[in-house]
VOBA-1610 file (N, C-alpha, C; in pm, whole numbers, padded with zeros to 5 digits, always signed):
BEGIN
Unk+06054-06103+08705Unk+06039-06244+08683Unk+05902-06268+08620Unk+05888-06350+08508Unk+05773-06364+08465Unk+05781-06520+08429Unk+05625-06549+08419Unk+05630-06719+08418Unk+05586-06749+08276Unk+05603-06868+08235Unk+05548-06934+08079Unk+05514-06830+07990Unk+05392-06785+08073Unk+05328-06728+07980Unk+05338-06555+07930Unk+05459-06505+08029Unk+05482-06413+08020Unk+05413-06303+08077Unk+05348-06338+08197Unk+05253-06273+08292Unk+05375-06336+08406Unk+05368-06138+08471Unk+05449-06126+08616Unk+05326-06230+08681Unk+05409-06319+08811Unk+05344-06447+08927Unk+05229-06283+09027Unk+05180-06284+09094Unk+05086-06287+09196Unk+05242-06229+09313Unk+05215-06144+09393Unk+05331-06115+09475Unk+05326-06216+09595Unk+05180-06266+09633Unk+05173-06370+09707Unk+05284-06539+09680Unk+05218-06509+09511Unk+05314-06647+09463Unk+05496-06609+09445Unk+05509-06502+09407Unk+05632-06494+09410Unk+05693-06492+09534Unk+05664-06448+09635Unk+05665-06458+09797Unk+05723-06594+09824Unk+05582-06702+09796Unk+05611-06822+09791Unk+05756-06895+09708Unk+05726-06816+09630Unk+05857-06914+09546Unk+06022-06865+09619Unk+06011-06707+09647Unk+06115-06710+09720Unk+06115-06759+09844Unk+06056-06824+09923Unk+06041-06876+10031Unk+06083-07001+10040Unk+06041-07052+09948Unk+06104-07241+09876Unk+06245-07237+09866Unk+06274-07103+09762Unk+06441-07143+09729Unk+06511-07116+09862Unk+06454-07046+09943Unk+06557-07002+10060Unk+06557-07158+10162Unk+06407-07176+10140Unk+06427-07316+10230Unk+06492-07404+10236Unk+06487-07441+10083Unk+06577-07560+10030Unk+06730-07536+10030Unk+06753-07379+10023Unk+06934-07372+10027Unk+06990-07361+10094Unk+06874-07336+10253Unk+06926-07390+10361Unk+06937-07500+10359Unk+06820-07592+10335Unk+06833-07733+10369Unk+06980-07768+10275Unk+07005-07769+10139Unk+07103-07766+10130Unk+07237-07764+10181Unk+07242-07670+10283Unk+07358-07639+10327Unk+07417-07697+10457Unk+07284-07779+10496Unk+07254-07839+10620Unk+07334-07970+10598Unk+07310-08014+10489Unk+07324-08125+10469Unk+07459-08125+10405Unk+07509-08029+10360Unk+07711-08090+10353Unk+07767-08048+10475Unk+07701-07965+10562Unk+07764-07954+10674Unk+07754-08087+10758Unk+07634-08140+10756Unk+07598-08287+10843Unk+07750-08421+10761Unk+07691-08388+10620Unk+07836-08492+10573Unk+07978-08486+10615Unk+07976-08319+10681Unk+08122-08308+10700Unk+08136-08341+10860Unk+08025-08402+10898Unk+08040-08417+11068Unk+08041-08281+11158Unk+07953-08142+11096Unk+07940-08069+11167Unk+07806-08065+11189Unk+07773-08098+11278Unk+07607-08118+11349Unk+07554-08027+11395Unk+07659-07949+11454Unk+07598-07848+11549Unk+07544-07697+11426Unk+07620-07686+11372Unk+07582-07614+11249Unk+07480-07661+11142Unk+07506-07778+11095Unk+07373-07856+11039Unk+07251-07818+11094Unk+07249-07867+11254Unk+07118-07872+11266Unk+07082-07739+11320Unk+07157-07613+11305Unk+07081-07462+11371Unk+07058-07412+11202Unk+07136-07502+11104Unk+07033-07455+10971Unk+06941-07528+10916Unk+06917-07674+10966Unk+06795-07743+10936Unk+06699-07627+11034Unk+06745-07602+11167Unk+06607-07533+11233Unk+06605-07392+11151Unk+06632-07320+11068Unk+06629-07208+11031Unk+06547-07276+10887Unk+06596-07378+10812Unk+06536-07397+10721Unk+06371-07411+10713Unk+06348-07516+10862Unk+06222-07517+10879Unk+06153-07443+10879Unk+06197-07324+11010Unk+06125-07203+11024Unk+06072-07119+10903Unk+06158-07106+10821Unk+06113-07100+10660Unk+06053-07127+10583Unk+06053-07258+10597Unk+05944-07345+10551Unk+05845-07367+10568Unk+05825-07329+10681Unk+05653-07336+10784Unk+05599-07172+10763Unk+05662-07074+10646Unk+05597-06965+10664Unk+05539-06940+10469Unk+05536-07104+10440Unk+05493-07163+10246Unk+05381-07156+10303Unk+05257-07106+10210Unk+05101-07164+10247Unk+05101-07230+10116Unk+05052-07362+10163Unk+05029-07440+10049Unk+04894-07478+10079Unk+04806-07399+10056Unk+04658-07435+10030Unk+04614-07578+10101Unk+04643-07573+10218Unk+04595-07664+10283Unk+04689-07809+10290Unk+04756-07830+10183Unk+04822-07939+10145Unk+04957-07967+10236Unk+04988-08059+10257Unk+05106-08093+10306Unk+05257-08054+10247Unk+05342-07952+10328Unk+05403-07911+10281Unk+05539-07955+10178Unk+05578-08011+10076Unk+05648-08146+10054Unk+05818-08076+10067Unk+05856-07964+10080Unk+05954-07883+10139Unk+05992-07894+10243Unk+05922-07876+10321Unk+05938-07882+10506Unk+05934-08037+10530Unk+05825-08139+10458Unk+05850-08308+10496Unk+05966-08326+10456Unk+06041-08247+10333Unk+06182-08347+10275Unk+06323-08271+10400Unk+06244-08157+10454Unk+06413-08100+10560Unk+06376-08200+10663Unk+06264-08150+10719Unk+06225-08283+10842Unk+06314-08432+10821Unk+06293-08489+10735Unk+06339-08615+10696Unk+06481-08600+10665Unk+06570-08491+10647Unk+06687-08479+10652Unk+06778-08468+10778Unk+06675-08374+10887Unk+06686-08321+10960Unk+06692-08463+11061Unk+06592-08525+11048Unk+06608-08696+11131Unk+06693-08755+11089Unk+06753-08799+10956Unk+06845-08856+10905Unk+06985-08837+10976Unk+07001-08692+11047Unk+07124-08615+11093Unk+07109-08622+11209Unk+06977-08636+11295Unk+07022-08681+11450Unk+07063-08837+11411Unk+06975-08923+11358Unk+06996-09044+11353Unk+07171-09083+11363Unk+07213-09025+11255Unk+07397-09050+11220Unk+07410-08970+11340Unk+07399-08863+11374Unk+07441-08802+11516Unk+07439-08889+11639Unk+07368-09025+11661Unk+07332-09038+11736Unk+07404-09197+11786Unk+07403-09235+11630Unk+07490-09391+11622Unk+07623-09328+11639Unk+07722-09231+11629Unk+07811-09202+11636Unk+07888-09182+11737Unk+07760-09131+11875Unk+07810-09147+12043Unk+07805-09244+12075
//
């Protein structure tokens, strides 16, 4: 894999980048399972997504990966919750 400029990423950064896509395709996956009214599966891959997500170093910064599962992840107790 090489970027723009045709220089291989840093193994640290490529690390990172595979770390994102895995996060997000969990979170992904979390979330048609939550549409399909399976919760219990949703949310053991929102928690897997997180866990994933909390292992991005983003230089101090707030992680905007892990805030957007979080916020999915509430979105799905929320409907989980109006539903009992």
């Amino acid at each position: 894999m090489h970027d723009r400029n045709g220089k291989r990423p840093a193994p640290d950064e490529l690390r990172c980048r595979q770390l994102q896509a895995m996060a997000e395709n969990l979170c992904n996956s979390a979330n048609r399972f939550r549409d399909d009214g399976k919760y219990a599966i949703a949310s053991s891959l929102y928690h897997h997504a997180i866990a994933t997500a909390e292992k991005i170093v983003c230089n101090g910064d707030p992680n905007p990966v892990l805030e957007r599962i979080r916020q999915n992840q509430a979105a799905m107790l929320k409907t989980q919750s109006m539903g009992k």
